[in-house]
PDB file of N, H, CA, C and O in Angstrom:
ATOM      1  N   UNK A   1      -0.159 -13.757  -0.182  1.00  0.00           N
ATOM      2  CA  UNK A   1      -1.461 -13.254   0.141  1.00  0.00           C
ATOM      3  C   UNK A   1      -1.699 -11.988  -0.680  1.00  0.00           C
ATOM      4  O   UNK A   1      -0.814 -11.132  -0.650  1.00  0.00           O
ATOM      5  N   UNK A   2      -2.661 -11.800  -1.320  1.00  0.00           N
ATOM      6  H   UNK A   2      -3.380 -12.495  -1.345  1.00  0.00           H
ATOM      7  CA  UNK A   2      -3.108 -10.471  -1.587  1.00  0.00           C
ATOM      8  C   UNK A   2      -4.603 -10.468  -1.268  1.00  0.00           C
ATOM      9  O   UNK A   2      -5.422 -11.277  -0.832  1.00  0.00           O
ATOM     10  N   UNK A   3      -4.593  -8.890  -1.780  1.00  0.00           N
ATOM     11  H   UNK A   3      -3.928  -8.232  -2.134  1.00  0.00           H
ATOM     12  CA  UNK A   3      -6.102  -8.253  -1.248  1.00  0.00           C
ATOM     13  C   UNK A   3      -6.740  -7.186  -3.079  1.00  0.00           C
ATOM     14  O   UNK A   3      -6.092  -6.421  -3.794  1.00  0.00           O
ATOM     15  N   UNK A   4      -8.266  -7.694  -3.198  1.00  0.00           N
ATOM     16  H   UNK A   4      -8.792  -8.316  -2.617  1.00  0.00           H
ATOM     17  CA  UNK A   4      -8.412  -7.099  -4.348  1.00  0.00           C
ATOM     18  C   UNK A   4      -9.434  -5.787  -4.095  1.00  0.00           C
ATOM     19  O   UNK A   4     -10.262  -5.727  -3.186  1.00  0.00           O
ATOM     20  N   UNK A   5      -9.210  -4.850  -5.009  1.00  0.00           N
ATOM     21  H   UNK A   5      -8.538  -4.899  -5.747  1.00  0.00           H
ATOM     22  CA  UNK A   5      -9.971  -3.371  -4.469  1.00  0.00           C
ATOM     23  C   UNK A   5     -10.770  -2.927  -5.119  1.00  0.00           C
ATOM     24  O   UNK A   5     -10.269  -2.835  -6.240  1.00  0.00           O
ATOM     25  N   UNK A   6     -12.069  -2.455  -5.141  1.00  0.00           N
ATOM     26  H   UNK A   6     -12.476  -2.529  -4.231  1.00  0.00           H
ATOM     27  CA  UNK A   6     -13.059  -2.385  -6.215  1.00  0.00           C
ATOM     28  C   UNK A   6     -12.840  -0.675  -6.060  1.00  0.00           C
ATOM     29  O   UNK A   6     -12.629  -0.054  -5.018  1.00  0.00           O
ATOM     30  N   UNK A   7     -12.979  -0.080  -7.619  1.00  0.00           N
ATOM     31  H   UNK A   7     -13.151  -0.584  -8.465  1.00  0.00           H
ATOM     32  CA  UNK A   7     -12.991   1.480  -7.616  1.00  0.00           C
ATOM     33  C   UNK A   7     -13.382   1.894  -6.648  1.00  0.00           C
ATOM     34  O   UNK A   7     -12.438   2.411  -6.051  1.00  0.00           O
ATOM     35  N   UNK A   8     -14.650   2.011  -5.883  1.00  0.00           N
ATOM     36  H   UNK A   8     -15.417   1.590  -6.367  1.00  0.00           H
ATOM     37  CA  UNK A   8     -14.803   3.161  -5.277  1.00  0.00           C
ATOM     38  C   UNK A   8     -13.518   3.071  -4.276  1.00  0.00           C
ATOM     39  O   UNK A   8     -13.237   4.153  -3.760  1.00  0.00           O
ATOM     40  N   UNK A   9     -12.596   1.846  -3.872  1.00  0.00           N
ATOM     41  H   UNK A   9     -12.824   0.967  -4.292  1.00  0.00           H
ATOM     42  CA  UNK A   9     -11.893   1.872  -2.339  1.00  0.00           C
ATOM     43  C   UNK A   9     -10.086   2.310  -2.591  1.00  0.00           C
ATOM     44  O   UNK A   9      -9.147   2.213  -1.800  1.00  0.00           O
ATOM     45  N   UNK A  10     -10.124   2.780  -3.951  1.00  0.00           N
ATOM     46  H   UNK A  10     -10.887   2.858  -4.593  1.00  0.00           H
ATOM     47  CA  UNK A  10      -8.790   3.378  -4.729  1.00  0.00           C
ATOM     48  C   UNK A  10      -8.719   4.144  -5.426  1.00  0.00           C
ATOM     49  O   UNK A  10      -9.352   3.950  -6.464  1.00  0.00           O
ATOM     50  N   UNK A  11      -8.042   5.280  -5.328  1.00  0.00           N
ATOM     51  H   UNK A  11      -7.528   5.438  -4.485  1.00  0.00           H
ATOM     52  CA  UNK A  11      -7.137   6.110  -6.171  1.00  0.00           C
ATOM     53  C   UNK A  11      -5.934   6.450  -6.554  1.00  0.00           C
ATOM     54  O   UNK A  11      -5.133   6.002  -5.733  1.00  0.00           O
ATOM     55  N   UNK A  12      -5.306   7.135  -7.563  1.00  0.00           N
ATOM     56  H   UNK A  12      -5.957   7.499  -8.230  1.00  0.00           H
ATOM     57  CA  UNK A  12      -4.016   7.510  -8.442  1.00  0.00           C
ATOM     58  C   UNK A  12      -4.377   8.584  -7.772  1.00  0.00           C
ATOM     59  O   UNK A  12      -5.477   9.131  -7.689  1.00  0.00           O
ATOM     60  N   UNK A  13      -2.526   9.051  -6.915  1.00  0.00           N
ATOM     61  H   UNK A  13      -1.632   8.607  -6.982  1.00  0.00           H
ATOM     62  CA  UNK A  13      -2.204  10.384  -7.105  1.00  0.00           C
ATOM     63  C   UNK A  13      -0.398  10.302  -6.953  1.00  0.00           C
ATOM     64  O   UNK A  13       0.378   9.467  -6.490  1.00  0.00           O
ATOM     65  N   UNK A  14      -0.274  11.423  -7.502  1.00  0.00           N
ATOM     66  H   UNK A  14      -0.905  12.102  -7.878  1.00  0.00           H
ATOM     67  CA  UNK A  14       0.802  11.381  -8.040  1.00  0.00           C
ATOM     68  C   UNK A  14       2.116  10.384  -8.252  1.00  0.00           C
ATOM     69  O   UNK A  14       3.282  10.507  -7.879  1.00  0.00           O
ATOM     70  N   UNK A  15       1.428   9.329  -9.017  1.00  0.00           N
ATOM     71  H   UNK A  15       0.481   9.229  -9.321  1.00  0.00           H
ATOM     72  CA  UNK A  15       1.954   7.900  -8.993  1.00  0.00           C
ATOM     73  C   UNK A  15       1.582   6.836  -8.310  1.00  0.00           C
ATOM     74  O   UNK A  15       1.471   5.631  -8.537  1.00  0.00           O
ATOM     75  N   UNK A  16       1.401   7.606  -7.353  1.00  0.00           N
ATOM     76  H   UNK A  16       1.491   8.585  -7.169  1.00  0.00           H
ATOM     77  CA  UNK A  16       0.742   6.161  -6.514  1.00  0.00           C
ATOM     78  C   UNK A  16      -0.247   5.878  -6.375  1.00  0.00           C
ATOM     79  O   UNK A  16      -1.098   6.524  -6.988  1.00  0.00           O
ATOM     80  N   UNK A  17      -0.741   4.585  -5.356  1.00  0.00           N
ATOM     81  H   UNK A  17      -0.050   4.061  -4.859  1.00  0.00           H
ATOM     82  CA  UNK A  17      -1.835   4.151  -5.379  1.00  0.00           C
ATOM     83  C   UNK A  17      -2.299   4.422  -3.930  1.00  0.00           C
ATOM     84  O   UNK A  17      -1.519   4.219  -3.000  1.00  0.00           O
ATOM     85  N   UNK A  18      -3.517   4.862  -3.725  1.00  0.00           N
ATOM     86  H   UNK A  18      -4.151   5.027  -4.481  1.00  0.00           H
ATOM     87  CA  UNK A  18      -4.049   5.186  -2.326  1.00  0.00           C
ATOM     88  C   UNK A  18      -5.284   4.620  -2.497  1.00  0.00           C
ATOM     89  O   UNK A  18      -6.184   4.727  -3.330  1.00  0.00           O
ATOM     90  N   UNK A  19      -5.029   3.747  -1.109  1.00  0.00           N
ATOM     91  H   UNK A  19      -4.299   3.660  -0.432  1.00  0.00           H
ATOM     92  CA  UNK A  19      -6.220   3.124  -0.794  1.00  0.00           C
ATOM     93  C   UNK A  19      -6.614   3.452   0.169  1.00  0.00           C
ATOM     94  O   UNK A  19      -6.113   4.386   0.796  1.00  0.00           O
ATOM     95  N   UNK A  20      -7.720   2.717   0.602  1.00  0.00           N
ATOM     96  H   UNK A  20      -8.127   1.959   0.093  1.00  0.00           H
ATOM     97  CA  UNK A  20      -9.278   3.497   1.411  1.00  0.00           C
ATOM     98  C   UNK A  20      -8.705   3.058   2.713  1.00  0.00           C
ATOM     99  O   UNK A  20      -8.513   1.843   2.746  1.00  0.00           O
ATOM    100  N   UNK A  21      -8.312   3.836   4.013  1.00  0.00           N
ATOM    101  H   UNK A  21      -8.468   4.823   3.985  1.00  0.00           H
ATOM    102  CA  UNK A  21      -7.822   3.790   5.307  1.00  0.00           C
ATOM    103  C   UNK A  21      -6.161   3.847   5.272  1.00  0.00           C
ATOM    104  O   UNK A  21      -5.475   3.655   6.276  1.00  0.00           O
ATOM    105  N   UNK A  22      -5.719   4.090   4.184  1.00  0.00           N
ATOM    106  H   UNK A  22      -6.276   4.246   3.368  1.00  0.00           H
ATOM    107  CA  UNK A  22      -4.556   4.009   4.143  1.00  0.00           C
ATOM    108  C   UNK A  22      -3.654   5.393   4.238  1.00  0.00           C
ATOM    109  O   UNK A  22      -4.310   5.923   3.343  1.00  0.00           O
ATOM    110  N   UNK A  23      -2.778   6.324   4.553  1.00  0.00           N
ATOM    111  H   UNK A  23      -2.245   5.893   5.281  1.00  0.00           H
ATOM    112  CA  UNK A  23      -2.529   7.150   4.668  1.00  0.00           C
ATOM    113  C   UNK A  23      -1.358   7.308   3.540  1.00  0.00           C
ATOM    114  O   UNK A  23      -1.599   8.237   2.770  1.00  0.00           O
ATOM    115  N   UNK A  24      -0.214   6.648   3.287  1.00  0.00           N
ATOM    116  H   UNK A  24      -0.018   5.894   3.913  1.00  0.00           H
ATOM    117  CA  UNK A  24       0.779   6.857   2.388  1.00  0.00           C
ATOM    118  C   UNK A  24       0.213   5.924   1.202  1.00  0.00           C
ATOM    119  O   UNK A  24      -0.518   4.934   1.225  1.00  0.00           O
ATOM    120  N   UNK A  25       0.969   6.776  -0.058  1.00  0.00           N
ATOM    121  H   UNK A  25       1.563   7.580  -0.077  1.00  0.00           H
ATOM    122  CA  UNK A  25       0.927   5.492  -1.578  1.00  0.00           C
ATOM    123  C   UNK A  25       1.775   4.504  -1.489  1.00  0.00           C
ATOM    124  O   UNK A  25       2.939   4.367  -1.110  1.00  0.00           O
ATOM    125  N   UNK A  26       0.682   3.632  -2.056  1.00  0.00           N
ATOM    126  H   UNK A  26      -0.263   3.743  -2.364  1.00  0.00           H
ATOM    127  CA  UNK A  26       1.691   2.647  -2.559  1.00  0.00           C
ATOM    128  C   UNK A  26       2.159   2.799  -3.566  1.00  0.00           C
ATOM    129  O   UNK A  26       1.651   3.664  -4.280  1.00  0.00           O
ATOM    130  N   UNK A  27       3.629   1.840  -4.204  1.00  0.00           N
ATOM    131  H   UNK A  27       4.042   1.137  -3.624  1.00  0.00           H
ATOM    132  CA  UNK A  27       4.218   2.290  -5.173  1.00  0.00           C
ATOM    133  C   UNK A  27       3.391   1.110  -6.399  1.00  0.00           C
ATOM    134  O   UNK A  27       2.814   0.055  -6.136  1.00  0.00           O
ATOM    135  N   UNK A  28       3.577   1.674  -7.566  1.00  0.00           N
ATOM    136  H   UNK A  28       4.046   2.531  -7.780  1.00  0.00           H
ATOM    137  CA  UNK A  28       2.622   0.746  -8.575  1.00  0.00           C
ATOM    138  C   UNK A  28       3.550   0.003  -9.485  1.00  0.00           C
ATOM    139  O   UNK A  28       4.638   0.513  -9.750  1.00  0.00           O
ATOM    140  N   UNK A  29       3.209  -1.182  -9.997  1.00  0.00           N
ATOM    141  H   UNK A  29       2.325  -1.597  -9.781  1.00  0.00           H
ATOM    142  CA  UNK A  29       3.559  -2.108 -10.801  1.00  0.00           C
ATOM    143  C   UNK A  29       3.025  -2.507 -11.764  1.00  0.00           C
ATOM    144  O   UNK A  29       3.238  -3.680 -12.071  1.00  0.00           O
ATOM    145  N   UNK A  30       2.340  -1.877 -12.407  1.00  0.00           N
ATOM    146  H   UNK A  30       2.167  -0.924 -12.158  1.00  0.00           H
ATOM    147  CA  UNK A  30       1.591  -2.803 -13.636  1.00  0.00           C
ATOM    148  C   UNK A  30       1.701  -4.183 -14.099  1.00  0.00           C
ATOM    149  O   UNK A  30       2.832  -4.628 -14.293  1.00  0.00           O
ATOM    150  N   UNK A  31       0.714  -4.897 -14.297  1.00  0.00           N
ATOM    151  H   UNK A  31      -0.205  -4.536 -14.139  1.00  0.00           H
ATOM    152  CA  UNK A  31       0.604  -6.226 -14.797  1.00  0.00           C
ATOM    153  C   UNK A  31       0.837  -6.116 -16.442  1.00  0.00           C
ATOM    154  O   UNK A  31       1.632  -6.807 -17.080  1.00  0.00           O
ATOM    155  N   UNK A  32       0.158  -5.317 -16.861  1.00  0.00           N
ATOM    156  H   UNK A  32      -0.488  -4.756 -16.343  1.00  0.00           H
ATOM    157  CA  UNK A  32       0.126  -5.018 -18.517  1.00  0.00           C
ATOM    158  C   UNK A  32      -0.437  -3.366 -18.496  1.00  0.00           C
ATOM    159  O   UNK A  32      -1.244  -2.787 -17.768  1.00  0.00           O
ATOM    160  N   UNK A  33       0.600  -2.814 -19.939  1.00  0.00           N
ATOM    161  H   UNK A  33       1.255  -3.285 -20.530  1.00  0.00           H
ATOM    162  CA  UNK A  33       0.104  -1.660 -19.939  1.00  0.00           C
ATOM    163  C   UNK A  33      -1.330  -1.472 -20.415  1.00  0.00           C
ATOM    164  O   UNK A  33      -2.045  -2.303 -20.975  1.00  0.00           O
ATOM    165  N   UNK A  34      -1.594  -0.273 -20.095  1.00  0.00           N
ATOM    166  H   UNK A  34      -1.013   0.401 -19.640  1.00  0.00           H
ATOM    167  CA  UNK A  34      -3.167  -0.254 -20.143  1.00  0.00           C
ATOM    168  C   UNK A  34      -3.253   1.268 -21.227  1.00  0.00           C
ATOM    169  O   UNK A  34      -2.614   2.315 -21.124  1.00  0.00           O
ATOM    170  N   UNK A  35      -4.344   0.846 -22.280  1.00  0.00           N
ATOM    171  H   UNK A  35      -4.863  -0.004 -22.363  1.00  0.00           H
ATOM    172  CA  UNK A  35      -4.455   1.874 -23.013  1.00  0.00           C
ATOM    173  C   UNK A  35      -4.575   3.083 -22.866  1.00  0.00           C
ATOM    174  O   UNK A  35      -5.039   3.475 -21.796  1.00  0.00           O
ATOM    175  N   UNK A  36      -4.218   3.994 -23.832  1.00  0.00           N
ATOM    176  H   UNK A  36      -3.841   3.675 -24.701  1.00  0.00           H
ATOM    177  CA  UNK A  36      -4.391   5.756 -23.193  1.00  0.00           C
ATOM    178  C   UNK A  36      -6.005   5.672 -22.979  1.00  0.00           C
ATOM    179  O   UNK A  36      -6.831   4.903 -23.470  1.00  0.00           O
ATOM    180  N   UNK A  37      -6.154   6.839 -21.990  1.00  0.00           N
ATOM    181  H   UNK A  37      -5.483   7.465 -21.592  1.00  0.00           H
ATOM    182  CA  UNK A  37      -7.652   7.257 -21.187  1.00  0.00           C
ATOM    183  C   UNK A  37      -8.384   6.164 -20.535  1.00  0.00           C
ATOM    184  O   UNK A  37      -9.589   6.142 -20.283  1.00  0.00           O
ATOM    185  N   UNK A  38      -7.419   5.168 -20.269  1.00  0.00           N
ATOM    186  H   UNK A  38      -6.440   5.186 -20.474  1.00  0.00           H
ATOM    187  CA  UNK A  38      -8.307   4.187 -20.017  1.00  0.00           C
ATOM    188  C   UNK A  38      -8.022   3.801 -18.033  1.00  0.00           C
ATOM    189  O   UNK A  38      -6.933   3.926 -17.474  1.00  0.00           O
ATOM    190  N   UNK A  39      -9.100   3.423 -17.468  1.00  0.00           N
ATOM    191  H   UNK A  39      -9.985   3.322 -17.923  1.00  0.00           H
ATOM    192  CA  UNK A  39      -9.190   3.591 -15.622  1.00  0.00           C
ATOM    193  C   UNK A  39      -9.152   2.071 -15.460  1.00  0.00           C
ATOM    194  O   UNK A  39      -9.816   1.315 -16.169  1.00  0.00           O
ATOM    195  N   UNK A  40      -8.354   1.682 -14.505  1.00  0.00           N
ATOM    196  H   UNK A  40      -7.815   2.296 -13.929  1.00  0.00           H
ATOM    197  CA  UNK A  40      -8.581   0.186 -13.892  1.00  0.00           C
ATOM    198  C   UNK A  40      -9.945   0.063 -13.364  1.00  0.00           C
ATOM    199  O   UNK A  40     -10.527   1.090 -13.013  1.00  0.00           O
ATOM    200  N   UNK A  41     -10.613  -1.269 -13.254  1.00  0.00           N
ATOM    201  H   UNK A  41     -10.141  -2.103 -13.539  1.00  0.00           H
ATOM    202  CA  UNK A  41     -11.930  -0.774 -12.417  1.00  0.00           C
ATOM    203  C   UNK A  41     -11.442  -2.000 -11.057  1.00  0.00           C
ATOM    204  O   UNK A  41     -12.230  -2.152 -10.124  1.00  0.00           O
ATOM    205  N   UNK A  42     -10.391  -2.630 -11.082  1.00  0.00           N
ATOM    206  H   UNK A  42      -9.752  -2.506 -11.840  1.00  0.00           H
ATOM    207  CA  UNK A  42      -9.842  -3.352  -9.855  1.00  0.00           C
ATOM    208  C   UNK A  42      -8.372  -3.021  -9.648  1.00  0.00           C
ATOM    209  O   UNK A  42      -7.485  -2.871 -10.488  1.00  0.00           O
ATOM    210  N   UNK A  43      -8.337  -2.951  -8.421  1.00  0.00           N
ATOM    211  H   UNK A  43      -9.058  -3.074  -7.739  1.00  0.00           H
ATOM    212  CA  UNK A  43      -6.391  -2.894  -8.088  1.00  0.00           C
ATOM    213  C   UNK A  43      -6.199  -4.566  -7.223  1.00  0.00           C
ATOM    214  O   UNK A  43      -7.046  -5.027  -6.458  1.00  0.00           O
ATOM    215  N   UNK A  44      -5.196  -5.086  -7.504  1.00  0.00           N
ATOM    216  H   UNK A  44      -4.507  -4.712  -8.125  1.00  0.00           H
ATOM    217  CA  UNK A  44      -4.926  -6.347  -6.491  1.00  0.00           C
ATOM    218  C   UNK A  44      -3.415  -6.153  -5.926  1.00  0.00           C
ATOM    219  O   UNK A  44      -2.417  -6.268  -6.636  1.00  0.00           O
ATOM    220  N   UNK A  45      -3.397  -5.820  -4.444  1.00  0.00           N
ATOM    221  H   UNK A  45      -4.209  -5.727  -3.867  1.00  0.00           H
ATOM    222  CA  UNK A  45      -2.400  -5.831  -3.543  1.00  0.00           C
ATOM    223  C   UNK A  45      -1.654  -6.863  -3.107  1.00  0.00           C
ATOM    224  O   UNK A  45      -1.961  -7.509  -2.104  1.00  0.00           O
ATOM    225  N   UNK A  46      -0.623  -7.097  -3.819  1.00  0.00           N
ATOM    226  H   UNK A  46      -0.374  -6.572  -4.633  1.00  0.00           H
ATOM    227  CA  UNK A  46       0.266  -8.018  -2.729  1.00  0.00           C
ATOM    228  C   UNK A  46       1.503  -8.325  -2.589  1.00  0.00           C
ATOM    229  O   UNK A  46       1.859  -9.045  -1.657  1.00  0.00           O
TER     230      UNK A  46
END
């Protein structure tokens, strides 16, 4: 099962990923690296 997250319901902080009602980060995994300066505009949880 996963769950997919549109920008406004996620953020990066200090490594992790925080999502919207969530209190601790999650830890992150990348699918593919992603270019310098560049922002996900989806996260998918699972």
């Amino acid at each position: 099962m996963s769950a997919e997250y549109a920008t406004s319901r996620f953020r990066f902080r200090d490594g992790g990923l925080i999502l919207a009602k969530v209190r601790e980060p999650l830890d992150i995994v990348w699918s593919r690296p992603l270019p310098e300066c560049s922002k996900p505009s989806t996260a998918t949880v699972s």
